[in-house]
py3Dmol code that shows the C-alpha trace and the ligand (Angstrom):
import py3Dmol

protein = """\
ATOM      1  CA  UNK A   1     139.847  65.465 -98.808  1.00  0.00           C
ATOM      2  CA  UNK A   2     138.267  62.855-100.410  1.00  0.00           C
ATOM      3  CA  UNK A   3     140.726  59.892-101.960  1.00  0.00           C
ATOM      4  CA  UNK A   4     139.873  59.154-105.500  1.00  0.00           C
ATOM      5  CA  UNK A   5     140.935  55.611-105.723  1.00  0.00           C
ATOM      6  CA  UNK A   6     139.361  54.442-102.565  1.00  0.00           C
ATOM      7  CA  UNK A   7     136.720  57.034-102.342  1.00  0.00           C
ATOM      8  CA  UNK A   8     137.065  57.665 -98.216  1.00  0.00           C
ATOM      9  CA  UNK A   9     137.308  60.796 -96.530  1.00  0.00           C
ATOM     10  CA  UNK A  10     140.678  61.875 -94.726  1.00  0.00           C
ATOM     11  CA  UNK A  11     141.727  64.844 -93.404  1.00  0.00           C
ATOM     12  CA  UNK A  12     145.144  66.836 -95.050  1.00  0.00           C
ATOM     13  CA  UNK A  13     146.939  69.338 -93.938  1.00  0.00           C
ATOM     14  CA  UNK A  14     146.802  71.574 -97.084  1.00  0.00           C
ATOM     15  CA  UNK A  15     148.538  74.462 -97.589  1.00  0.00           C
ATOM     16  CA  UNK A  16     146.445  77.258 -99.588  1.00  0.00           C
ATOM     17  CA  UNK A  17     149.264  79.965-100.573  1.00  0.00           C
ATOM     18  CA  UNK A  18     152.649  80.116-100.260  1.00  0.00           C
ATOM     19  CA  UNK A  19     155.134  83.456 -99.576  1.00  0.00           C
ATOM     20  CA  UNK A  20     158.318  82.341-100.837  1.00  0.00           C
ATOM     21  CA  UNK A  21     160.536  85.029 -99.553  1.00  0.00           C
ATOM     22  CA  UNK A  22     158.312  84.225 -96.190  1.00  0.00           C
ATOM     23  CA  UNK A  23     158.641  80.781 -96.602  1.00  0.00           C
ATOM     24  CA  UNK A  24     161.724  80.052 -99.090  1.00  0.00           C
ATOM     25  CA  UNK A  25     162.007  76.241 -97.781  1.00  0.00           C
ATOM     26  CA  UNK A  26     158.298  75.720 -99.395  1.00  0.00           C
ATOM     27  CA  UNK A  27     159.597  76.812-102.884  1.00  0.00           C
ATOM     28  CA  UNK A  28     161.290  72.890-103.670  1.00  0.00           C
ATOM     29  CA  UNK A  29     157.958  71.530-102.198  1.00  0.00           C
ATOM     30  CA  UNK A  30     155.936  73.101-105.045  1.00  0.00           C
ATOM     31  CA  UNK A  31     158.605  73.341-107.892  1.00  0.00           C
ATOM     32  CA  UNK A  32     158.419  69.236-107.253  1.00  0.00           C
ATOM     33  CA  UNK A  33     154.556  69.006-106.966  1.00  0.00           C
ATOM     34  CA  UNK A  34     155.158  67.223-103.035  1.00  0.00           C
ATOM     35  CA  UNK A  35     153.159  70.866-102.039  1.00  0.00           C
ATOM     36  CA  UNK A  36     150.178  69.035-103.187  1.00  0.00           C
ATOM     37  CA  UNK A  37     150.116  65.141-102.942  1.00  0.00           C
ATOM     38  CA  UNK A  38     148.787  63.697 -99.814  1.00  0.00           C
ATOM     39  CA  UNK A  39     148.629  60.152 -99.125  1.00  0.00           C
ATOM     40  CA  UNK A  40     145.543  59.099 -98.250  1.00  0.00           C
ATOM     41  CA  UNK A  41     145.803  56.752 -94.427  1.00  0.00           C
ATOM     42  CA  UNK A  42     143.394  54.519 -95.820  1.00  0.00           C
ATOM     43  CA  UNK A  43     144.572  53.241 -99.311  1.00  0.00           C
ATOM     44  CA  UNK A  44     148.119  54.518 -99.175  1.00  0.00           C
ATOM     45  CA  UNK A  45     148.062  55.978-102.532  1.00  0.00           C
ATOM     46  CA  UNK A  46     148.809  59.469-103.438  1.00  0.00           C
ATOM     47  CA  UNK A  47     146.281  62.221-103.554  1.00  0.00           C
ATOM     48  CA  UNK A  48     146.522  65.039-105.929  1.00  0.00           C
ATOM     49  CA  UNK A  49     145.007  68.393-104.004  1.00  0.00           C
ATOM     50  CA  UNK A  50     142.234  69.867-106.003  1.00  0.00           C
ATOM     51  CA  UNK A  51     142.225  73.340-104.011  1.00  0.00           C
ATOM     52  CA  UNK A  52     142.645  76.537-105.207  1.00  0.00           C
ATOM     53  CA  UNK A  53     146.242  77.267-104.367  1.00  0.00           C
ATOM     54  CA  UNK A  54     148.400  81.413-104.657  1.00  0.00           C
ATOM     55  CA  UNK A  55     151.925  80.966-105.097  1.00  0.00           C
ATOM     56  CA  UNK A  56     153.769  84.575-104.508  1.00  0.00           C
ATOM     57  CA  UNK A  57     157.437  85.577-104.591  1.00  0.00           C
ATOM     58  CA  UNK A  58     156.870  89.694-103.585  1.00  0.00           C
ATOM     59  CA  UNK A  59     161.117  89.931-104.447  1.00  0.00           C
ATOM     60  CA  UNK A  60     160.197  88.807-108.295  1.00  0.00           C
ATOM     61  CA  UNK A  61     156.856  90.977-108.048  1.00  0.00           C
ATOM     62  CA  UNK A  62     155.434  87.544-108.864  1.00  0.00           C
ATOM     63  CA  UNK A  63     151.717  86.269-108.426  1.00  0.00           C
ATOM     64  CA  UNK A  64     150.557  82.748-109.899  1.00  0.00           C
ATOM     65  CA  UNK A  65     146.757  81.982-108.684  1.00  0.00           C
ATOM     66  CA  UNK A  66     146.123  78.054-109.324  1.00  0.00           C
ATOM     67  CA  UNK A  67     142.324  77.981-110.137  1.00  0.00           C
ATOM     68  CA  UNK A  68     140.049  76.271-112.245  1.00  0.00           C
ATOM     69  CA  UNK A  69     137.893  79.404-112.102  1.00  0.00           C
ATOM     70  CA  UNK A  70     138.462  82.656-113.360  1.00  0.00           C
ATOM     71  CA  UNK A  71     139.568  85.601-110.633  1.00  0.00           C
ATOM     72  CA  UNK A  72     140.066  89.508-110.903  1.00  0.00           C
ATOM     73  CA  UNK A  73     143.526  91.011-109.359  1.00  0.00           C
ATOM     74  CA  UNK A  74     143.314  94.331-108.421  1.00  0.00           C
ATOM     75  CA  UNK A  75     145.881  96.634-106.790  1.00  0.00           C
ATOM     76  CA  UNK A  76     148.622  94.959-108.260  1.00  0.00           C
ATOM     77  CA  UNK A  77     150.430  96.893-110.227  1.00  0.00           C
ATOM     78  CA  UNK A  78     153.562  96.223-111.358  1.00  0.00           C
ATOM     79  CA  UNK A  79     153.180  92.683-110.726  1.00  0.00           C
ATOM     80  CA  UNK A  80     153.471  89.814-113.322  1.00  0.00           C
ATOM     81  CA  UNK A  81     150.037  88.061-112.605  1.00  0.00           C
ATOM     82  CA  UNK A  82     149.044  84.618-113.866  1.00  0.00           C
ATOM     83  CA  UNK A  83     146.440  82.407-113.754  1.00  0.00           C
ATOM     84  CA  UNK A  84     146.785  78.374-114.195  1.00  0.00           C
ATOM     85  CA  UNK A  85     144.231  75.590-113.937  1.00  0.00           C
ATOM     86  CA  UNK A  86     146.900  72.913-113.087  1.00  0.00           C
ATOM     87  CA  UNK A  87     149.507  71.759-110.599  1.00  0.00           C
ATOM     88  CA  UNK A  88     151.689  71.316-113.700  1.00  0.00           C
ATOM     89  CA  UNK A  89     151.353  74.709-115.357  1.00  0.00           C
ATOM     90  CA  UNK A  90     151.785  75.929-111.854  1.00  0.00           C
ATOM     91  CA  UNK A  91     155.018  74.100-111.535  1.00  0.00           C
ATOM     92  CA  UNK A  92     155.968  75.209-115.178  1.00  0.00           C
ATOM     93  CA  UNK A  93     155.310  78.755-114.687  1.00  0.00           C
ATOM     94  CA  UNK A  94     157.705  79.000-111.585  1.00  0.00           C
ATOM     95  CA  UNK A  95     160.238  77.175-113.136  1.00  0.00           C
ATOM     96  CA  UNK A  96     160.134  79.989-116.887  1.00  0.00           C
ATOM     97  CA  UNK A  97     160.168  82.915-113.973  1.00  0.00           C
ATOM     98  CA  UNK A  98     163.030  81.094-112.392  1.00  0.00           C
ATOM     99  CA  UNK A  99     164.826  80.471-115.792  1.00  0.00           C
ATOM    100  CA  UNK A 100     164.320  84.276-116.154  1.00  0.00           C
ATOM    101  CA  UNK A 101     162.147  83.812-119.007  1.00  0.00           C
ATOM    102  CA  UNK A 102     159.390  85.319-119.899  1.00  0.00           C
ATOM    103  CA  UNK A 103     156.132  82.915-120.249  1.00  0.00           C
ATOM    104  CA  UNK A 104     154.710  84.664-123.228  1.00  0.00           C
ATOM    105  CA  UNK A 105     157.143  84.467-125.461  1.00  0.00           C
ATOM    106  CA  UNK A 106     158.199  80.511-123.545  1.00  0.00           C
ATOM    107  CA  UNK A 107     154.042  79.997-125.318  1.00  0.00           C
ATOM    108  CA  UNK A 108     155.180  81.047-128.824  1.00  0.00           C
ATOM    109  CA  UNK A 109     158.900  78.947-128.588  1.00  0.00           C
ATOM    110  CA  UNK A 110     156.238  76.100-127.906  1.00  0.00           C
ATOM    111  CA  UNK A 111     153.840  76.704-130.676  1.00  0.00           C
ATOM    112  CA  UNK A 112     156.442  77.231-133.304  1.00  0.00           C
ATOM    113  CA  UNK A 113     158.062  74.109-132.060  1.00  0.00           C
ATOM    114  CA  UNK A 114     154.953  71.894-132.134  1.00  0.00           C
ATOM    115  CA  UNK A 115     154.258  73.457-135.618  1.00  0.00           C
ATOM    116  CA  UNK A 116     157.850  71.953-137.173  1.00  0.00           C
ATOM    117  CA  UNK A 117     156.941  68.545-135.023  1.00  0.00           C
ATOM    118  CA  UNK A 118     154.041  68.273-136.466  1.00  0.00           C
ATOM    119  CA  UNK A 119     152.229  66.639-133.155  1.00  0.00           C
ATOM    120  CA  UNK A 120     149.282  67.550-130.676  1.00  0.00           C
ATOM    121  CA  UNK A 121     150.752  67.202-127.504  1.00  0.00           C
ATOM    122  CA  UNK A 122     151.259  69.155-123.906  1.00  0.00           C
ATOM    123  CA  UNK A 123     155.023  70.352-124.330  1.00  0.00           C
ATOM    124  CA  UNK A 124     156.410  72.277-121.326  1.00  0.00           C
ATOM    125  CA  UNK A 125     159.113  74.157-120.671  1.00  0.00           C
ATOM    126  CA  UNK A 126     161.833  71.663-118.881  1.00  0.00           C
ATOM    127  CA  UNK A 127     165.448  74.198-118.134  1.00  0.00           C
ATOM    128  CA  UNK A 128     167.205  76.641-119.270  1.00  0.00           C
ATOM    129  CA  UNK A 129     171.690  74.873-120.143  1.00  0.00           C
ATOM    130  CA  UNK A 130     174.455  77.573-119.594  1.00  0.00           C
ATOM    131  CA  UNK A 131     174.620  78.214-123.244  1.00  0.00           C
ATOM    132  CA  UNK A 132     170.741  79.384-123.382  1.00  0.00           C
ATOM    133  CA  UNK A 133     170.047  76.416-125.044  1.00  0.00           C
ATOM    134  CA  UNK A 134     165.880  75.810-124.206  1.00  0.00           C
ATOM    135  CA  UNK A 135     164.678  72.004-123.636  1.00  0.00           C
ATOM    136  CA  UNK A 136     160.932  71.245-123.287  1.00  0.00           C
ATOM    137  CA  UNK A 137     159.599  68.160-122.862  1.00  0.00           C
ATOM    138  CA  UNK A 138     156.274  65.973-123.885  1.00  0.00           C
ATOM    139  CA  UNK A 139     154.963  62.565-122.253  1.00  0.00           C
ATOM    140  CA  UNK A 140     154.506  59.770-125.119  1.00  0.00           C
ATOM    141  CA  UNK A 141     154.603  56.424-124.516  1.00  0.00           C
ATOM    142  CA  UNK A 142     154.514  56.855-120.874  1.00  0.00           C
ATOM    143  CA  UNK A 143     157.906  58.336-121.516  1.00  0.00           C
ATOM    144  CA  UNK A 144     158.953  62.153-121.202  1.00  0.00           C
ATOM    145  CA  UNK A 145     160.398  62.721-124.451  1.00  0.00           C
ATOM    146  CA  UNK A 146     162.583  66.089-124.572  1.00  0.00           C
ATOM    147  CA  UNK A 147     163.846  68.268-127.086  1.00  0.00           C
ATOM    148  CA  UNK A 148     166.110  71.331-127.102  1.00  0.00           C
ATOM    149  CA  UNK A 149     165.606  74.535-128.653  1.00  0.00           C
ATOM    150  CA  UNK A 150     168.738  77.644-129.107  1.00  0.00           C
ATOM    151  CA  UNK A 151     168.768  80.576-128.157  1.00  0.00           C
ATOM    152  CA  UNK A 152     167.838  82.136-131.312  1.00  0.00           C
ATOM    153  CA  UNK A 153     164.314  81.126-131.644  1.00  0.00           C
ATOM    154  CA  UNK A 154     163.388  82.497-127.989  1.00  0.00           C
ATOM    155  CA  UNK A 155     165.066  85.870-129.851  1.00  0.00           C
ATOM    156  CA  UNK A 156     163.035  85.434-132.953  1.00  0.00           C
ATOM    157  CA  UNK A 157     159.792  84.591-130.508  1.00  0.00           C
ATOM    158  CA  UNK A 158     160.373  87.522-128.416  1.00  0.00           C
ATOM    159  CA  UNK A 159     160.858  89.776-131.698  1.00  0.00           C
ATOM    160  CA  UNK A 160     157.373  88.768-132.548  1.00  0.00           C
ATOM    161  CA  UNK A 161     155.505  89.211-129.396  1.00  0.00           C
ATOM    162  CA  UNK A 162     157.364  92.903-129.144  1.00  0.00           C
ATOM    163  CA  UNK A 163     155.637  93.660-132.487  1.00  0.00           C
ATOM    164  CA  UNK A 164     152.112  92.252-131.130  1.00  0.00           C
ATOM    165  CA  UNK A 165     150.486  95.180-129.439  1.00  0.00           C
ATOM    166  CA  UNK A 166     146.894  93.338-128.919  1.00  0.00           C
ATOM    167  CA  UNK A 167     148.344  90.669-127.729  1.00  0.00           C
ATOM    168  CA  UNK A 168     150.367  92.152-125.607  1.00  0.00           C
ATOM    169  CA  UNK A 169     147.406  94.238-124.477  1.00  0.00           C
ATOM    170  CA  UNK A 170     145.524  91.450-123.703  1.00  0.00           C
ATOM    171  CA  UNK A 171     147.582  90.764-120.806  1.00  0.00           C
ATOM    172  CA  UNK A 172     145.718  92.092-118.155  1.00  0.00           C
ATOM    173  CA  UNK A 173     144.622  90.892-114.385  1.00  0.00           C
ATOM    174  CA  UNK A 174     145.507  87.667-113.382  1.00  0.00           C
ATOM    175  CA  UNK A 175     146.292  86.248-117.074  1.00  0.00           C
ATOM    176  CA  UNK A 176     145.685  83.169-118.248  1.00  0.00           C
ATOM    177  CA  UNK A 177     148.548  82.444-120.922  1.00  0.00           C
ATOM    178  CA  UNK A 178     148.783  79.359-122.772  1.00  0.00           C
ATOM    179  CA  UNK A 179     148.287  77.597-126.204  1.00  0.00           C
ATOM    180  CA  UNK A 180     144.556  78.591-126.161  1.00  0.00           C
ATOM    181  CA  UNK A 181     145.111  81.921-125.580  1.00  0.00           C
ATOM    182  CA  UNK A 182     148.123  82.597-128.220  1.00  0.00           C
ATOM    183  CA  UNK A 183     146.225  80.673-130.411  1.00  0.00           C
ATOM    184  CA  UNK A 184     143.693  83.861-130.590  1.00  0.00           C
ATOM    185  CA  UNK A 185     146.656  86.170-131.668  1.00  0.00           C
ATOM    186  CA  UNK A 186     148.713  83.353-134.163  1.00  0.00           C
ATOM    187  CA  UNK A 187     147.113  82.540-137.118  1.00  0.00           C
TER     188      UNK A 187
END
"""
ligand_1 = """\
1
ZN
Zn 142.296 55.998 -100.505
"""
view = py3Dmol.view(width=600, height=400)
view.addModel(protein, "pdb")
view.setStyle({"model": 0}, {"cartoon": {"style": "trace"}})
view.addModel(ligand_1, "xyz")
view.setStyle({"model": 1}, {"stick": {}})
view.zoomTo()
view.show()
């Protein structure tokens, strides 16, 4: 790896794909981002992996491929495959499939929300309270600012996607679903 603040070389120990019914104890490591922060021996600060990286739960019939490229899935049936370009939509993904949510309709709960705020930010889905109550959260001000959602507008969100047979056919391979892609399917 090379360390972007001091520029040397080091060698990690990096860890390219993770089985999490192999390797359960790995799950915490990527849900908080440790998976991929290295320090570097020379600086001391914290690396952020660059690597492509497959995150797979077979019990969930789960694949998430972290890639800034685009890749073809085949053979894989049955499985809910997803593409992200980041550690953080990585780490959001598991934690919607871990919510038992579904991340299409978690992309339309955000877009309707950032419609009534009225902003241009990254919001992400945070957790899931015992009453079904939703809270996703933005950075502003160096802050995390979060809000909550009910219940009712992941119904009304998941009404809408139901009724959306091309986008719901677009969802093929190892998908890549976020704001840019509902965006094609919302006017
Ligand atoms: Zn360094």
């Amino acid at each position: 790896m090379r360390c972007n603040y001091c520029g040397k070389e080091f060698d990690a120990k990096e860890i390219r794909s993770v089985n999490v019914q192999v390797n359960p104890e790995l799950k915490a490591a990527v849900k908080d981002g440790t998976l991929f922060v290295h320090e570097c021996p020379h600086c001391g600060k914290a690396v952020l992996s660059t690597e492509a990286f497959l995150y797979h739960d077979p019990q969930e019939h789960l694949l998430i491929a972290l890639s800034a490229t685009e890749l073809s899935a085949e053979g894989l049936e049955g499985y809910t495959c997803r593409r992200v370009a980041t550690v953080g939509e990585l780490i959001e993904k598991v934690n919607i499939f871990d919510a038992g949510l579904d991340d299409v309709i978690m992309e339309l709960c955000k877009y309707v929300t950032l419609q009534e705020l009225g902003k241009n930010v990254p919001l992400k889905f945070y957790r899931i309270g015992p009453d079904g109550e939703i809270t996703l959260a933005y950075p502003e001000k160096g802050e995390m600012q979060m809000l909550a959602i009910g219940h009712n507008v992941y119904s009304d969100c998941a009404a809408i996607i139901q009724r959306n047979q091309p986008l719901r056919d677009s969802i093929r391979g190892l998908a890549k679903i976020d704001q840019d892609w509902l965006s094609r399917f919302i006017a």
